[in-house]
C-alpha positions in Angstrom: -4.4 8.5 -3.5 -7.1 10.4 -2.7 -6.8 9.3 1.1 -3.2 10.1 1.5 -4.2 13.8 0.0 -7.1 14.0 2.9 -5.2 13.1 5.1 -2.3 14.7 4.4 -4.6 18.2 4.6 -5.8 16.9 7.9 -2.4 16.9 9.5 -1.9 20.6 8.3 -5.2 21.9 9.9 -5.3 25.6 9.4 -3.9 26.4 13.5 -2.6 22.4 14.4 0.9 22.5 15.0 2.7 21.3 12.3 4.3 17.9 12.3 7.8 17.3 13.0 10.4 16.8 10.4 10.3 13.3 9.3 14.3 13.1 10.3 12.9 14.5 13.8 10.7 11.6 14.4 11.2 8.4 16.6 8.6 6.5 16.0 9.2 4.0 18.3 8.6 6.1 21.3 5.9 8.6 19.3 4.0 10.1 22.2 1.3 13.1 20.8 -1.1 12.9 18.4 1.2 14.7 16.1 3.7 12.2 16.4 1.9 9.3 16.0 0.3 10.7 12.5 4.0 11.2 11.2 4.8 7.8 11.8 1.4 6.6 10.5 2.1 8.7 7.4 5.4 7.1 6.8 4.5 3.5 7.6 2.2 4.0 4.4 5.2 5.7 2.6 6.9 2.6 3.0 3.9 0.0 1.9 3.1 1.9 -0.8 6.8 2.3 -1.9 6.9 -2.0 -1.2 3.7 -2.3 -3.2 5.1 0.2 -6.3 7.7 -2.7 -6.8 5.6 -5.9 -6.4 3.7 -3.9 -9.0 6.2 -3.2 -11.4 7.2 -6.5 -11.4 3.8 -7.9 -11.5 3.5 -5.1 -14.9 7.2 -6.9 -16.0 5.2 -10.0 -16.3 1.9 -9.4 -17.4 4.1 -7.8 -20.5 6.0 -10.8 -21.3 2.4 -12.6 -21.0 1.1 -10.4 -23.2 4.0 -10.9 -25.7 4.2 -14.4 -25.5 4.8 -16.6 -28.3 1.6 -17.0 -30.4 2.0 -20.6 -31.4 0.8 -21.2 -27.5 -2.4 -19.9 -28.1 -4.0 -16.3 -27.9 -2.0 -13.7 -26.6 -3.1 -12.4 -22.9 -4.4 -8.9 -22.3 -2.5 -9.6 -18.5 -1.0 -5.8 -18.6 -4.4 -3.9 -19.1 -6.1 -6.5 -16.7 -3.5 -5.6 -14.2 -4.5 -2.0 -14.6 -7.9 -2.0 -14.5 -7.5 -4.2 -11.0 -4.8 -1.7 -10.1 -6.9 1.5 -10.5 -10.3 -0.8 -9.3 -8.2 -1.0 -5.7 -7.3 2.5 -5.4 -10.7 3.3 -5.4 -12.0 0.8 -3.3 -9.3 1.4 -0.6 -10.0 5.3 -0.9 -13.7 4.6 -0.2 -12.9 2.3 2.6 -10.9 4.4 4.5 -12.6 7.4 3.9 -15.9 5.9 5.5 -13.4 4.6 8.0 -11.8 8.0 8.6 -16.0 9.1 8.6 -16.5 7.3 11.5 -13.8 8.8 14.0 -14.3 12.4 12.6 -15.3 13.9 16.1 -12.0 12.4 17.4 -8.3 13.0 17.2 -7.7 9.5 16.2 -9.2 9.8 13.0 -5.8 10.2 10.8 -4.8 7.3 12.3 -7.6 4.9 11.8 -7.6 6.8 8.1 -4.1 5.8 7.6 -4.3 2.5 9.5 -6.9 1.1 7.3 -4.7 1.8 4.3 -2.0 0.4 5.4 -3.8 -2.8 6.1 -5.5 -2.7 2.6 -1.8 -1.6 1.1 -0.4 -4.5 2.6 -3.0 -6.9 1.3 -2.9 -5.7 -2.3 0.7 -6.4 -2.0 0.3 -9.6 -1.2 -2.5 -10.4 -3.7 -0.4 -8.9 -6.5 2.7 -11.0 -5.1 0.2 -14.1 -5.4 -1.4 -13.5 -8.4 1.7 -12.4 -10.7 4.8 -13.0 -9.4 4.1 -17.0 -8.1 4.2 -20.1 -10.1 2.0 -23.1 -10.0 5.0 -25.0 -9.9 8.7 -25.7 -7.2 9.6 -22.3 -9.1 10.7 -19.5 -6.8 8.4 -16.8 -6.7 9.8 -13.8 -8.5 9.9 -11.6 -5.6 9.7 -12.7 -1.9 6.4 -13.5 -0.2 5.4 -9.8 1.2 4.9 -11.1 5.3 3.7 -9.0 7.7 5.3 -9.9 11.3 3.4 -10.2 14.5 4.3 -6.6 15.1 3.1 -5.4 12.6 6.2 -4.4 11.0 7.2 -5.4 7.0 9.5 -8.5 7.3 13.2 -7.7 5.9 13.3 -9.8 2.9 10.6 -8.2 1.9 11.4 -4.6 2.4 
């Protein structure tokens, strides 16, 4: 989180332009520097929105883990797991981008690599929360779709 806020303060230099309205933006055919931020800003919008699902899933089935009947053994501590991994990869991904974002700091392409690398890290914990909570070891279908990142680099569909 701490990224987004740095980077969000980044885009709202004290004398930048400001950014567009998001309902202004075509992201498609983004152009300026400006531009491209916006749309990097809501490309991670829309992981982290993905990834707040696969996660409340995953925290749907860590409960019923947790509450499972006892006559099957101890019951899990899945739920607290899942947090501590949870808050464990916000840090790491804040750190990791920030050094990232460290590195291109004498250029205008530093919000983007900032916001490109968590993306790519949002996208990944996705998938590894998909994998770890919300598969089966089994022919069962997984509880939400597989969270597959196209060759463009767009979120697939069914997983959207």
């Amino acid at each position: 989180m701490l990224i987004i806020a740095l980077l969000t303060a980044a885009l709202m230099q004290e004398g930048a332009p400001s950014a567009p309205p998001q309902d202004a933006i075509v992201c498609d055919r983004a152009g300026n520097t400006i531009e491209l931020n916006a749309c990097g800003a809501l490309d991670l919008e829309r992981e982290q929105a993905r990834m707040q699902r696969y996660l409340e899933a995953a925290y749907g089935r860590a409960r019923d883990s947790d509450h499972a009947d006892p006559s099957y053994g101890e019951p899990t501590q899945s739920t607290a797991y899942l947090q501590s991994a949870q808050a464990a990869w916000v840090a790491y991904a804040d750190i990791r981008c920030l050094g990232l974002y460290d590195q291109w700091k004498g250029g205008t392409i530093r919000t983007l690599m900032g916001l490109g690398c968590r993306i790519e890290a949002t996208r990944q914990r996705t998938h590894d929360i998909w994998s770890d909570y919300l598969t089966y070891p089994d022919s069962t279908p997984p509880v939400l779709p597989e969270p597959v990142v196209s060759v463009a680099g767009e979120a697939d569909a069914a997983d959207s």
